[in-house]
NUKE-475425 format. One line per 5 residues: number of its first residue (from 1); their letters; for each residue x, z, y of N, C-alpha, C, O. Coordinates in Angstrom, 1 decimal, m for minus. Example, Ala and Ser with C-alpha at 12.3 -4.5 7.8 and 13.67 -1.06 7.14 Angstrom:
NUKE-475425
1	AS	13.2,7.8,m5.7,12.3,7.8,m4.5,13.2,7.8,m3.3,14.2,8.5,m3.3; 12.8,7.1,m2.2,13.7,7.1,m1.1,12.9,7.9,0.0,13.4,8.0,1.1
//
This chain:
NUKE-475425
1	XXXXX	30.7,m1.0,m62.8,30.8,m1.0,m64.2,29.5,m1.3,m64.8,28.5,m1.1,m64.2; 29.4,m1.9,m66.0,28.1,m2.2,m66.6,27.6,m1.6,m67.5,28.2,m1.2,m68.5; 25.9,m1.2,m67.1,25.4,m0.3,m67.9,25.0,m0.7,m69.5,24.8,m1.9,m69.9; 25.1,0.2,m70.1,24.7,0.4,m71.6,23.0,0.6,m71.8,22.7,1.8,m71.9; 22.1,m0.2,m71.9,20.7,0.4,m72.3,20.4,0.0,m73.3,20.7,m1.1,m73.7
6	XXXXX	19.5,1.1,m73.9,18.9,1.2,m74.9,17.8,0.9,m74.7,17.0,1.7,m74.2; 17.0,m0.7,m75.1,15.9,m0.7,m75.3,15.4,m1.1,m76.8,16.0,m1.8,m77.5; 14.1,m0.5,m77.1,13.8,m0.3,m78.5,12.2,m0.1,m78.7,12.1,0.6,m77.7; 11.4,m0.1,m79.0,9.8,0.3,m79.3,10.1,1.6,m80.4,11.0,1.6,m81.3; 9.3,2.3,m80.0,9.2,3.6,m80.9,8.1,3.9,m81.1,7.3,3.5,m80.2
11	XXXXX	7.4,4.8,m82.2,6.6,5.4,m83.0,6.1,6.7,m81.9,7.0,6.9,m81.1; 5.1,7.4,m81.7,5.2,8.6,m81.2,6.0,9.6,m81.8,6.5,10.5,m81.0; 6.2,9.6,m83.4,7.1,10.4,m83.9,8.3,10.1,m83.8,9.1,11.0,m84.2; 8.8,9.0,m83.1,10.5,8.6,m82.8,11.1,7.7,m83.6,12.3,7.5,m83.6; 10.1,6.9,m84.4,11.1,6.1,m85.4,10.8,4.6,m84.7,9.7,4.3,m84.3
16	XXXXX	12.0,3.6,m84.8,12.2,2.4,m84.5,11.6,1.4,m85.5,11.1,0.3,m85.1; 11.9,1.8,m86.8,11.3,1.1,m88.1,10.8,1.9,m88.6,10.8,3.1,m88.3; 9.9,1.4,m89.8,9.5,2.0,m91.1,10.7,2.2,m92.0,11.8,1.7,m91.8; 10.5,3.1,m92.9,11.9,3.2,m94.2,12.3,2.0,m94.3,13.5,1.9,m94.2; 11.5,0.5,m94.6,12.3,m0.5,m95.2,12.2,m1.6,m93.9,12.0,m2.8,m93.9
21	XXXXX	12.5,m0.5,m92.6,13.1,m1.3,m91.9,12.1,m2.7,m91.2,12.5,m3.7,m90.7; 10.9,m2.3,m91.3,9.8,m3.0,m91.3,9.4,m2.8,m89.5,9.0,m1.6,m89.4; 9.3,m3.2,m88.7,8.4,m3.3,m87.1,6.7,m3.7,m87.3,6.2,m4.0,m86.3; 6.1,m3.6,m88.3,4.7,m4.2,m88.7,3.8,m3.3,m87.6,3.0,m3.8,m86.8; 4.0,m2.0,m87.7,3.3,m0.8,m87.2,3.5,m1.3,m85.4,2.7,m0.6,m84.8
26	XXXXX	4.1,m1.9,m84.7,4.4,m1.9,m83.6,3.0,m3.1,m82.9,2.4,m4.0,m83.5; 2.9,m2.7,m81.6,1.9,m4.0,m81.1,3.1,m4.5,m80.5,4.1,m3.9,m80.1; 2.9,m5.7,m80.5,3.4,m7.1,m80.4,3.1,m8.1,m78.8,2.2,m8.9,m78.9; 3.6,m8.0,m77.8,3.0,m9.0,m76.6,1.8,m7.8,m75.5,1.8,m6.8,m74.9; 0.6,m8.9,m76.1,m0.4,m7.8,m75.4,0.0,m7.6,m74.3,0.9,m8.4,m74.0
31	XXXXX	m0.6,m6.6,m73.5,m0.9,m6.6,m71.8,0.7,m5.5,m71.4,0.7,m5.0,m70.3; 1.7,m5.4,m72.4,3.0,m4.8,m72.4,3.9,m5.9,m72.0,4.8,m6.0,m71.1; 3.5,m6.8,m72.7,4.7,m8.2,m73.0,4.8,m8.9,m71.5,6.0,m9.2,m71.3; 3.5,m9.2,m70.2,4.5,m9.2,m69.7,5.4,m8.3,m68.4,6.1,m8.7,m67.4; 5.3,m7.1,m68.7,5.8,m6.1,m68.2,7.6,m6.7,m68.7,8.4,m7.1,m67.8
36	XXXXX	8.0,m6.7,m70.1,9.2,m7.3,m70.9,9.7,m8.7,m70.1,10.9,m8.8,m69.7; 9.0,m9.3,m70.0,9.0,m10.6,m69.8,9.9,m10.4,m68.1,11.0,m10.7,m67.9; 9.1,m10.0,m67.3,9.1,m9.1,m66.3,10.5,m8.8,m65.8,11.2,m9.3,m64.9; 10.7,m7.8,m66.5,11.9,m6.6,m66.5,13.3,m7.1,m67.2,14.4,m7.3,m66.8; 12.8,m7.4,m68.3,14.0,m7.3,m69.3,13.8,m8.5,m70.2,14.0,m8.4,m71.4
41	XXXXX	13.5,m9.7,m69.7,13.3,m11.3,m70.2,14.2,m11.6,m71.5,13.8,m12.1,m72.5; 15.7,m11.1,m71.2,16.7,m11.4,m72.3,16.1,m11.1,m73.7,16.0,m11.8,m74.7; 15.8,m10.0,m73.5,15.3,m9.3,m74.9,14.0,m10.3,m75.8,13.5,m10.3,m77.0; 13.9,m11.0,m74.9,13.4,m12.1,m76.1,13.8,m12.9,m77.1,14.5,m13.9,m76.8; 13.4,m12.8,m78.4,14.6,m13.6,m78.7,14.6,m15.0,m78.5,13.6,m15.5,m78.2
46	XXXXX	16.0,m15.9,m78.6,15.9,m17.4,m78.1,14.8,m18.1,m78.9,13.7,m18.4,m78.4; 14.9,m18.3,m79.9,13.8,m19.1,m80.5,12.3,m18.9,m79.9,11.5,m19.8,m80.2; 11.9,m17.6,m79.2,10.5,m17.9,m78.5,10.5,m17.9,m76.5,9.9,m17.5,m75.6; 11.8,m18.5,m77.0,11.9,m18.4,m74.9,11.4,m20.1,m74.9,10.8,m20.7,m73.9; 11.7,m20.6,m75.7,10.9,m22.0,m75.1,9.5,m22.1,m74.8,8.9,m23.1,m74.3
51	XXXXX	8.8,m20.4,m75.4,7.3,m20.9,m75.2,6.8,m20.0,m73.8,5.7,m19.6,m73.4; 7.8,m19.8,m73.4,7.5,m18.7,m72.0,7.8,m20.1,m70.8,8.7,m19.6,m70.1; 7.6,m21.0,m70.3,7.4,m22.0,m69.1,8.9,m21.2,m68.5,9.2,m20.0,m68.7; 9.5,m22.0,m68.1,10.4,m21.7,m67.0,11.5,m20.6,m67.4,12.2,m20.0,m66.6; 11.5,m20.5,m68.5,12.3,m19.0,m68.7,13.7,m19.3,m69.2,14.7,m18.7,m68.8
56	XXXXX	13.7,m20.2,m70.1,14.9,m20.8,m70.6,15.8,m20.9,m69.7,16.7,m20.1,m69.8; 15.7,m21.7,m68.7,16.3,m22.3,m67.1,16.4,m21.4,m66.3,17.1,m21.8,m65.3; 16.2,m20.4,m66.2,16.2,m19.6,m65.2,17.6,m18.6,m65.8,18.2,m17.9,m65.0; 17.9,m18.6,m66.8,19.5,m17.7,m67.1,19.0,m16.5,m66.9,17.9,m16.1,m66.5; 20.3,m15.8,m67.2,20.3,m14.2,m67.5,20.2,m13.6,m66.7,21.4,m13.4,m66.4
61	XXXXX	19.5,m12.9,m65.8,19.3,m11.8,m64.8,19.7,m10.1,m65.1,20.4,m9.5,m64.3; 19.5,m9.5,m65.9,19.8,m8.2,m66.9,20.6,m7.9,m67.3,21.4,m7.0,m67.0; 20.7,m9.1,m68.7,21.7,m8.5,m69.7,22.6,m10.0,m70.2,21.9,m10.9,m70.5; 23.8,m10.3,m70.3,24.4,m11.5,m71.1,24.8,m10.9,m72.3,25.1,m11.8,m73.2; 24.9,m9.2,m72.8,25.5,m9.4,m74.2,24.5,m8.6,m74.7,24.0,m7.9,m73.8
66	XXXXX	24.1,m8.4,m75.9,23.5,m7.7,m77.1,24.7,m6.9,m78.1,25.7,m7.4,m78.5; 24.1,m5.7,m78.3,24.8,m5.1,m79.2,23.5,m4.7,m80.5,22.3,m4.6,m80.2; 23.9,m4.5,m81.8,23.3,m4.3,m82.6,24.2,m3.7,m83.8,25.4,m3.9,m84.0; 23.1,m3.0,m84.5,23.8,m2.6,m85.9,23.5,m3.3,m87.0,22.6,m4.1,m87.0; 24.2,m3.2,m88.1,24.3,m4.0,m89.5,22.8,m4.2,m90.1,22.2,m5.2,m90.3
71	XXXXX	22.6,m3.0,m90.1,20.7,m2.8,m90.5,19.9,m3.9,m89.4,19.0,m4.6,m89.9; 20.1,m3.9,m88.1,18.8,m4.8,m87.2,19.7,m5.9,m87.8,19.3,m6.6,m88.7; 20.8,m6.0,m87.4,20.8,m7.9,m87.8,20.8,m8.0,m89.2,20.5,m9.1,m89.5; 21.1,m7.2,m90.1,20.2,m8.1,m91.6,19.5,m8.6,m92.4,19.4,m9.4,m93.4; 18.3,m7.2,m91.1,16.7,m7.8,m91.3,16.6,m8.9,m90.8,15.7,m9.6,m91.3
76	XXXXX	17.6,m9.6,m89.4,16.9,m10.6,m89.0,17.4,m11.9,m90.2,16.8,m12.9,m90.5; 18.5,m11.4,m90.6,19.1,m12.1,m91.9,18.5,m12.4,m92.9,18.8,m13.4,m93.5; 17.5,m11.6,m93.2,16.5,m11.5,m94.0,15.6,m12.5,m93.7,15.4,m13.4,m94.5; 15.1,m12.4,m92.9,14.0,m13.5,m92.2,14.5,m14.6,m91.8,13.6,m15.3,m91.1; 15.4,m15.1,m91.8,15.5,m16.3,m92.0,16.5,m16.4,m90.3,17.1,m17.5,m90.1
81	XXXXX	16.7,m15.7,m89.6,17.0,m15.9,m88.2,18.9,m14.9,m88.4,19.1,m13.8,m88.7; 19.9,m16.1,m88.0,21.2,m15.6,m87.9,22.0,m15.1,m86.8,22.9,m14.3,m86.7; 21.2,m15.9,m85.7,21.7,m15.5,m84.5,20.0,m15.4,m83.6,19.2,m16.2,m83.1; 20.1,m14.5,m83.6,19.0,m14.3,m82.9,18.7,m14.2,m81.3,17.6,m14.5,m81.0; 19.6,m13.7,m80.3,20.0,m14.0,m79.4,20.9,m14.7,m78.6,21.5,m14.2,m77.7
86	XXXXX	21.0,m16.1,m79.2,21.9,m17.2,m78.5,21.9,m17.4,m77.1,22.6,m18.3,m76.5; 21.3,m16.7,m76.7,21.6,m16.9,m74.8,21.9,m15.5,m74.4,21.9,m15.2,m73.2; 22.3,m14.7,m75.3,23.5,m13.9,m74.7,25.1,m13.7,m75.9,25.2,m14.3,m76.9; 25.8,m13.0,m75.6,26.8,m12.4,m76.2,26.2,m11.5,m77.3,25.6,m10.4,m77.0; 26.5,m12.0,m78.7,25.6,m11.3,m79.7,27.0,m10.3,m80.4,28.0,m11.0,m80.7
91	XXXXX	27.0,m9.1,m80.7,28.0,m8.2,m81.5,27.1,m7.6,m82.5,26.1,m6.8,m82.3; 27.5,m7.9,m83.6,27.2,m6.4,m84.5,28.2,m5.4,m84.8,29.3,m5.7,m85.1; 27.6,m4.4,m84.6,28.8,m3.2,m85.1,29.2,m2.8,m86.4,28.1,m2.3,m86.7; 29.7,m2.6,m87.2,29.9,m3.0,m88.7,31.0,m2.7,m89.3,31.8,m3.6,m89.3; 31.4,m1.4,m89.8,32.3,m1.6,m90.7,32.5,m1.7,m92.4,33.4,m1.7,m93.1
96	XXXXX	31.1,m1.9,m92.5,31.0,m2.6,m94.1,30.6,m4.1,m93.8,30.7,m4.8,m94.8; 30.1,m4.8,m92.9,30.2,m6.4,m93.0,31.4,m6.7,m93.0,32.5,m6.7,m92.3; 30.8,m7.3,m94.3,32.1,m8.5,m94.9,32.3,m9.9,m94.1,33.4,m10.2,m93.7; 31.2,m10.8,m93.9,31.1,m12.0,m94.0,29.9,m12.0,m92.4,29.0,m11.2,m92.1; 30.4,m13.0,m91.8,29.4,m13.1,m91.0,28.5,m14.6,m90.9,29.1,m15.7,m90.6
101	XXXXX	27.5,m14.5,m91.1,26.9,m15.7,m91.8,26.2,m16.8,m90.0,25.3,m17.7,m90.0; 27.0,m16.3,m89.0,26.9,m16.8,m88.0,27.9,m17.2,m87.2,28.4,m16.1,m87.0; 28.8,m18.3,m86.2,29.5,m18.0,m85.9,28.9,m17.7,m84.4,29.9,m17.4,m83.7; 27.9,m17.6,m83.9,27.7,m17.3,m82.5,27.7,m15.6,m82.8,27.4,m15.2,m81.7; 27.8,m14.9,m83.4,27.5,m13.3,m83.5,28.7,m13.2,m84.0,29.2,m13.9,m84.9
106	XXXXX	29.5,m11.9,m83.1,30.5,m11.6,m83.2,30.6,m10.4,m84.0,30.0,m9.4,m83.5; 31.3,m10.2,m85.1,31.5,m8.2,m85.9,32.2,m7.6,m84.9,33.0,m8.1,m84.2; 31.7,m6.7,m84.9,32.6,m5.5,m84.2,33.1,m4.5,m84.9,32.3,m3.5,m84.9; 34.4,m4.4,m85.7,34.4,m3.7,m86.8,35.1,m2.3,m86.4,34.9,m1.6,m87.4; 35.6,m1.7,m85.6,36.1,m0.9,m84.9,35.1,0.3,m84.5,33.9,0.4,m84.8
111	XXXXX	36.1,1.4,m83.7,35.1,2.5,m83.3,33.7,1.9,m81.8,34.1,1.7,m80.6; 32.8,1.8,m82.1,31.5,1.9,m81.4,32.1,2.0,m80.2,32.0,1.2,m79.4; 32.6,3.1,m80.0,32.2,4.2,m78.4,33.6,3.1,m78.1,33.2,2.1,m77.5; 35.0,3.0,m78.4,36.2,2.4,m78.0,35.4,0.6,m77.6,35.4,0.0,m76.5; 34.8,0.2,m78.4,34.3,m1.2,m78.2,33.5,m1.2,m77.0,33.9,m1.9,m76.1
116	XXXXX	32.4,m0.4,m76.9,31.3,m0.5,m75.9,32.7,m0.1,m74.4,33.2,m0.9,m73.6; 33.0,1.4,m74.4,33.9,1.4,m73.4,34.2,0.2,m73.0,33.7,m0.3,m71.9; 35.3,m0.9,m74.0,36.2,m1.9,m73.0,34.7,m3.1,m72.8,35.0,m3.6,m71.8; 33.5,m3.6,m73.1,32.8,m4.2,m72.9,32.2,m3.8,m71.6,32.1,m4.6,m70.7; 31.8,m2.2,m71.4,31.4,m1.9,m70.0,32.4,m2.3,m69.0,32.1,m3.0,m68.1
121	XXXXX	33.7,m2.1,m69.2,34.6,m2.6,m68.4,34.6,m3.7,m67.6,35.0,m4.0,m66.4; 34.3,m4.4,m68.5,34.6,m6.1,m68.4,33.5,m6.6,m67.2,32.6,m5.9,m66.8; 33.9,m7.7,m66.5,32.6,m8.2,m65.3,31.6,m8.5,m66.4,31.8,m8.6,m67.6; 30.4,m8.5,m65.7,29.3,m9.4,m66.0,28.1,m8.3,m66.2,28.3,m7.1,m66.0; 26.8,m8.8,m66.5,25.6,m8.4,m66.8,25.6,m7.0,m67.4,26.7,m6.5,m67.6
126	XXXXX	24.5,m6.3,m67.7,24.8,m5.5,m68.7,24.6,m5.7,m69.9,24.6,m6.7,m70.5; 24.5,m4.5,m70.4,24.4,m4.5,m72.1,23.2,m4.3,m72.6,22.5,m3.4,m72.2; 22.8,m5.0,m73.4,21.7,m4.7,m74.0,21.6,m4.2,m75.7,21.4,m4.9,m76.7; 21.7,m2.6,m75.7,21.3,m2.0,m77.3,20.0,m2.2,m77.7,19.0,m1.8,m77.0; 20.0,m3.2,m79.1,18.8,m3.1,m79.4,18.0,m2.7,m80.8,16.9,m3.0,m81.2
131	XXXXX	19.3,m1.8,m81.2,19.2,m1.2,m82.4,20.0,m1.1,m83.5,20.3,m2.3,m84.0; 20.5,m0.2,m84.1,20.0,0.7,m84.8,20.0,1.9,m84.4,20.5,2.1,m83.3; 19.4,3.2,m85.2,19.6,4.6,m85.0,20.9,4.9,m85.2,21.5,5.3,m84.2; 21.4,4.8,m86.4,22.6,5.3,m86.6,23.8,4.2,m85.6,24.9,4.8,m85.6; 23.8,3.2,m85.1,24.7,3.2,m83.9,24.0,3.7,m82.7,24.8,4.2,m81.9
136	XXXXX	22.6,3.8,m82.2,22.5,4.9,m81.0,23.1,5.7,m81.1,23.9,5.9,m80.2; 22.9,6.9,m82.2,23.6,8.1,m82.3,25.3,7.9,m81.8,25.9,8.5,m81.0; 25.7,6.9,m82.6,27.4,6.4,m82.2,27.3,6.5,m80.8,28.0,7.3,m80.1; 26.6,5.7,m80.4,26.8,5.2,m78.8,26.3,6.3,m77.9,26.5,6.0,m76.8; 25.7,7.4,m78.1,25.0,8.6,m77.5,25.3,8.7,m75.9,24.5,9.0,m74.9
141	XXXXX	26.7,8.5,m76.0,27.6,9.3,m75.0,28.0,8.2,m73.7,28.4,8.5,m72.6; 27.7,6.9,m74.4,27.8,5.8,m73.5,26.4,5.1,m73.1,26.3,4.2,m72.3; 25.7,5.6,m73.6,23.9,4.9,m72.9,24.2,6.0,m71.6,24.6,7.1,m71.6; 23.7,4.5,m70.3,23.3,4.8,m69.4,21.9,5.0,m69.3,21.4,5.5,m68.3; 21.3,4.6,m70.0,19.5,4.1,m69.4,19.1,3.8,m71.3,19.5,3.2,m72.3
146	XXXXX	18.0,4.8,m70.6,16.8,4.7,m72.1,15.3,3.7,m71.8,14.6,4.1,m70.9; 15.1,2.6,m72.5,14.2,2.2,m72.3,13.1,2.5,m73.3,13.2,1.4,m73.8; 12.2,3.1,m74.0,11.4,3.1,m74.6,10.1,2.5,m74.7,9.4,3.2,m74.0; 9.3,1.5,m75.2,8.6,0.9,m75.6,7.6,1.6,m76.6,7.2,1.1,m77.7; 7.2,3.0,m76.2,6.1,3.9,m76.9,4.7,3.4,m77.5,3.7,3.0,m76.9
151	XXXXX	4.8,3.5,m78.8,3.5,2.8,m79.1,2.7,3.8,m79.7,3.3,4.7,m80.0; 1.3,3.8,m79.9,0.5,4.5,m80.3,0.4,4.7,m81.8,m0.7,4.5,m82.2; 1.0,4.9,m82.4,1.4,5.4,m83.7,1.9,6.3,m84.3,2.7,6.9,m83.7; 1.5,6.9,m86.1,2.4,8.0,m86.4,2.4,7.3,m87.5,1.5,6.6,m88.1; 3.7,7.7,m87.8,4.4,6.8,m89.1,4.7,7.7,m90.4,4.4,7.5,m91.6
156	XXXXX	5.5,8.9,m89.7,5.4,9.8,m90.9,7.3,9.9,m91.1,7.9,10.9,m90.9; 7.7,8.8,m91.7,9.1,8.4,m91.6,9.7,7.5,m91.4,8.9,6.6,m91.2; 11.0,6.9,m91.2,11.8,5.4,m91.1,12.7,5.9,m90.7,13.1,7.0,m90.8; 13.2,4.7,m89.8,14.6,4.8,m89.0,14.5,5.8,m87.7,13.7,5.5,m86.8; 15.1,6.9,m87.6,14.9,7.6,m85.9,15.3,6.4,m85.0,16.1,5.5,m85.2
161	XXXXX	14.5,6.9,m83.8,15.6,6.3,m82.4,16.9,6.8,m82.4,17.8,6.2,m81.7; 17.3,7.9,m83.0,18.8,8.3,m82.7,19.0,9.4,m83.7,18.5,10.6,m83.6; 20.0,8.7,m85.0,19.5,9.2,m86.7,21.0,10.3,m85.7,21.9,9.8,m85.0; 20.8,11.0,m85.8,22.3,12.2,m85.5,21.7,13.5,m86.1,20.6,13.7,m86.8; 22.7,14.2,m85.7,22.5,16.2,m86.0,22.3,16.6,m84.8,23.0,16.1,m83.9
166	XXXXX	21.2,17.7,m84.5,21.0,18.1,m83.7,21.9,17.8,m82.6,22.8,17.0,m82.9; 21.8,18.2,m81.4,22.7,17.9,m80.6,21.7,17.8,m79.0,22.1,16.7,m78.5; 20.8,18.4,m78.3,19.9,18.2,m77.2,21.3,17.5,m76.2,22.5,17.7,m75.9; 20.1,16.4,m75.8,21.1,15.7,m74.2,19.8,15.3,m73.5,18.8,14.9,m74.0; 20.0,15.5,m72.1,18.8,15.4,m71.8,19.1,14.1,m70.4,20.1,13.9,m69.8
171	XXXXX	17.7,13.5,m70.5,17.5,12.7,m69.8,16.6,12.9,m68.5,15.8,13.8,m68.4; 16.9,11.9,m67.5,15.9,11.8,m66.2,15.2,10.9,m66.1,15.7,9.8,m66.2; 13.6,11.1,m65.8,12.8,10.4,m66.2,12.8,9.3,m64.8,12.7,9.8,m63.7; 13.0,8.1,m64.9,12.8,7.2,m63.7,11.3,6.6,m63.4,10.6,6.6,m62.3; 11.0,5.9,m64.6,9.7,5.3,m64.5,8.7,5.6,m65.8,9.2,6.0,m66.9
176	XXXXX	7.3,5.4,m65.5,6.8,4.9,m66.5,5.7,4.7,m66.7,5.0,5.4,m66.0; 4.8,3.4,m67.6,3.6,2.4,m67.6,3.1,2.5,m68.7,3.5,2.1,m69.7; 1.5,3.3,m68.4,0.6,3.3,m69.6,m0.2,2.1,m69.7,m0.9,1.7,m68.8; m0.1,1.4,m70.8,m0.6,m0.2,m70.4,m2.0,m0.1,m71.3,m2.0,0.7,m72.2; m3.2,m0.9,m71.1,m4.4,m0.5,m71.9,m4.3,m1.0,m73.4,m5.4,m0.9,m74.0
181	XXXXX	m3.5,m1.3,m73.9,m3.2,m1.5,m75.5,m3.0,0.1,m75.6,m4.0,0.7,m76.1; m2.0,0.6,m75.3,m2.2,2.3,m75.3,m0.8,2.3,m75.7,m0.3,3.2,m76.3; 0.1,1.0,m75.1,1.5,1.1,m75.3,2.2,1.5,m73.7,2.0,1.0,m72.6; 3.1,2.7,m74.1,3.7,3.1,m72.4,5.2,2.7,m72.8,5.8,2.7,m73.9; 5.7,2.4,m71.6,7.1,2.1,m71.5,7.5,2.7,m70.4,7.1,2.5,m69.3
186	XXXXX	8.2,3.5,m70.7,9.0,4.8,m70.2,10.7,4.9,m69.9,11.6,5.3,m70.7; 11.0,4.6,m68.6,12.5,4.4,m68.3,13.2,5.6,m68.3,12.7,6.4,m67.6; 14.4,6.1,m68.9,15.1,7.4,m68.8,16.6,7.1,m68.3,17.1,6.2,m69.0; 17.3,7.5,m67.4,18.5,7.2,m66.9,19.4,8.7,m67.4,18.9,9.8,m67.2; 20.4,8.6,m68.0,21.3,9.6,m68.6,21.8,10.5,m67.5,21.9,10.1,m66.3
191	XXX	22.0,11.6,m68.0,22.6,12.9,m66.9,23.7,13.6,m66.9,24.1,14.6,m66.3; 24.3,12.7,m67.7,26.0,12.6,m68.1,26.7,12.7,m66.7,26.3,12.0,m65.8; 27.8,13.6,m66.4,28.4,13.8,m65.1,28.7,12.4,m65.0,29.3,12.0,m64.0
//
C-alpha cells in the first residue's frame, strides 16, 4: 500500500506559514537543499527542476502524486504558478473551489480521509502532502510518515502544521539532520496499529 507523507518546513513554534500565508521566514536551498534534492527530489517544483542537471530525466523515485489544500495552491495561484507540480499527480482538496484554473490539477471535492484511502490503494509511488494545516488535521489518521523541515525561527502566529483540537498522537522518531544553516530535518513514522 502507499504511504501518505507529510512533508512541510516549520517554524520552531509549529507554523507552516505566516497569517497571510507567506513562507518568507523559511531558509530556502542552503546546505538543507541538497539533503531534499537527495531524499525527496519530487518536491521540487517543476519549473526549477530544469536547473538541477540530470533531474528532469531521471523520473519519480518517491512520490508521483501531490496532495494539497485550497490555501497552498492559491498562494501558488497568487503568484503567478497554476500547476505547480507537473511531474506528478496534482489534487487539491476543496470543497469551496469553484473553478479550477488548471487542467493538470485535479479538485478533490469529497471527504479527505475517503479520497486519500482509495489513492493509497491504488499502485504506484507515494503520496506526497504538502500542505495545508487544516487538511493535515483532516488527514491525521492517514499520514504514515512526518517529514519536518525545522527551521530556526519564532514567528509568534500563522498557519499550524496541524490546525485541529487538541487531540495527542504520537509519533516514532526515525531520523534526523542538524544541517549548519541551523535547519534540522527530522523524519517521524506514525504509531497507528
Amino acid at each position: 500500500m502507499r504511504k501518505l507523507t507529510y512533508f512541510v518546513a516549520a517554524t520552531l513554534d509549529g507554523f507552516i506559514a505566516s497569517p497571510d500565508a507567506s513562507h518568507r521566514m523559511f531558509l530556502e536551498g542552503q546546505d538543507h537543499g541538497a539533503w531534499v534534492l537527495n531524499n525527496l527530489p519530487e518536491t521540487l517544483p517543476t519549473s526549477l527542476r530544469h536547473q538541477v542537471p540530470g533531474l528532469a530525466e531521471r523520473g519519480n523515485r518517491r512520490f508521483d502524486t501531490v496532495l494539497m489544500g485550497r490555501g497552498t495552491y492559491e498562494r501558488g495561484v497568487r503568484d503567478g504558478t497554476t500547476s505547480p507540480y507537473r511531474h506528478l499527480r496534482q489534487y487539491v482538496v476543496s470543497t469551496s473551489l469553484q473553478s479550477n484554473p488548471d487542467p493538470a490539477v485535479e479538485v478533490a471535492p469529497g471527504d479527505p480521509l475517503d479520497f486519500v484511502r482509495k489513492l493509497k490503494k491504488e499502485d504506484g509511488l507515494d503520496i506526497w502532502l504538502c500542505g495545508g494545516g487544516k487538511l493535515a488535521a483532516a488527514l491525521r489518521d492517514e499520514i504514515d510518515e512526518l517529514v519536518i523541515k525545522l527551521n530556526p525561527v519564532v514567528i509568534g502566529s500563522g498557519i499550524p502544521l496541524f490546525d485541529s483540537a487538541y487531540s495527542p498522537q504520537r509519533y516514532q522518531t526515525v531520523s534526523g539532520q542538524v544541517f549548519d544553516s541551523g535547519v534540522t530535518i527530522m523524519t517521524y513514522a506514525s504509531m497507528r496499529p
